[in-house]
C-alpha distance (Angstrom), angle and dihedral (degrees) to the residues before:
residue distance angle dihedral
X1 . . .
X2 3.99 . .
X3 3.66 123.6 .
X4 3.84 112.0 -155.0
X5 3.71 101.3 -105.2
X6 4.25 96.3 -123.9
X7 4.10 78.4 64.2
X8 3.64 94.9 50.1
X9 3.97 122.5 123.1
X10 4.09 90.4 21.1
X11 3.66 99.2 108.7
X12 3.69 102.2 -93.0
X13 3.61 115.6 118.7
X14 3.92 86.6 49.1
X15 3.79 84.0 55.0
X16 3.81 102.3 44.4
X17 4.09 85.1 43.5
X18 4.13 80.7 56.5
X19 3.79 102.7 37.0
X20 4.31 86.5 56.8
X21 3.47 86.5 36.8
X22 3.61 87.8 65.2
X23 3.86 97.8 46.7
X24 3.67 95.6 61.7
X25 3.80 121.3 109.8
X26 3.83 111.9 -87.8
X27 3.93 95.3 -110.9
X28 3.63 90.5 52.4
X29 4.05 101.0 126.0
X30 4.27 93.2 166.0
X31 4.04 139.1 44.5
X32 3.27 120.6 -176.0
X33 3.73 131.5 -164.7
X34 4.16 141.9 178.3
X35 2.95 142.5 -146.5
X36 3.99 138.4 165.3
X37 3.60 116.2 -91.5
X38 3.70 98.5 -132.0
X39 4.04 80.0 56.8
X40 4.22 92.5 83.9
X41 3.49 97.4 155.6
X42 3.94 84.0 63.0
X43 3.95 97.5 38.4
X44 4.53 81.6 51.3
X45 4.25 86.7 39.0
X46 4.15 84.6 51.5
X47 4.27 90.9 34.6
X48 3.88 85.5 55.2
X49 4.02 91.7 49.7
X50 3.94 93.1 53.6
X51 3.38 90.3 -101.6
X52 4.18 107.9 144.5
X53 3.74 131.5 -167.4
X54 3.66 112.8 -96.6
X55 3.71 96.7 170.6
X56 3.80 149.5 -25.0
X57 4.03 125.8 -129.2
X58 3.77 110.6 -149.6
X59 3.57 112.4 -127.8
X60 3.51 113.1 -96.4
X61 3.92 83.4 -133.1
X62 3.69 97.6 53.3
X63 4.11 96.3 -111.0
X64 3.71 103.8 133.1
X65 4.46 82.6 -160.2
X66 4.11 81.7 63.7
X67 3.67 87.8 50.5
X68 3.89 100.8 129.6
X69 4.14 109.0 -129.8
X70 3.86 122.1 -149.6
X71 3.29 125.2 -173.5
X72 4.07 136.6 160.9
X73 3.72 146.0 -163.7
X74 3.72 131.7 -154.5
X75 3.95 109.1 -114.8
């Protein structure tokens, strides 16, 4: 998810993260989401959410900063 940075601090990645937060099936307990690791304004975006690290996949290249991120929440 990127919000265009002239719309940034308005509210709106808390209330896209809601609006699909709403459109998942009822018996949906997780959601999951990535990002890169050199991408820390995401990872603290996600951190602030309740979103925690579950794991890290090593960049097929080597680059930890292409390290992919997950982390998940319980709904």
């Amino acid at each position: 998810m990127y919000v265009d940075p002239e719309h940034r601090g308005h509210g709106l990645g808390p209330r896209l993260l809601v609006a699909l937060i709403e459109q998942l099936p009822t018996d949906a307990d997780r959601l999951w989401i990535e990002h890169f690791a050199a991408n820390e304004r995401a990872g603290a975006f996600y951190e602030r959410q309740g979103y925690a690290v579950e794991r890290i996949e090593p960049s097929p290249d080597g680059d930890p900063a292409r390290s992919v991120v997950w982390r998940a929440r319980r709904l």
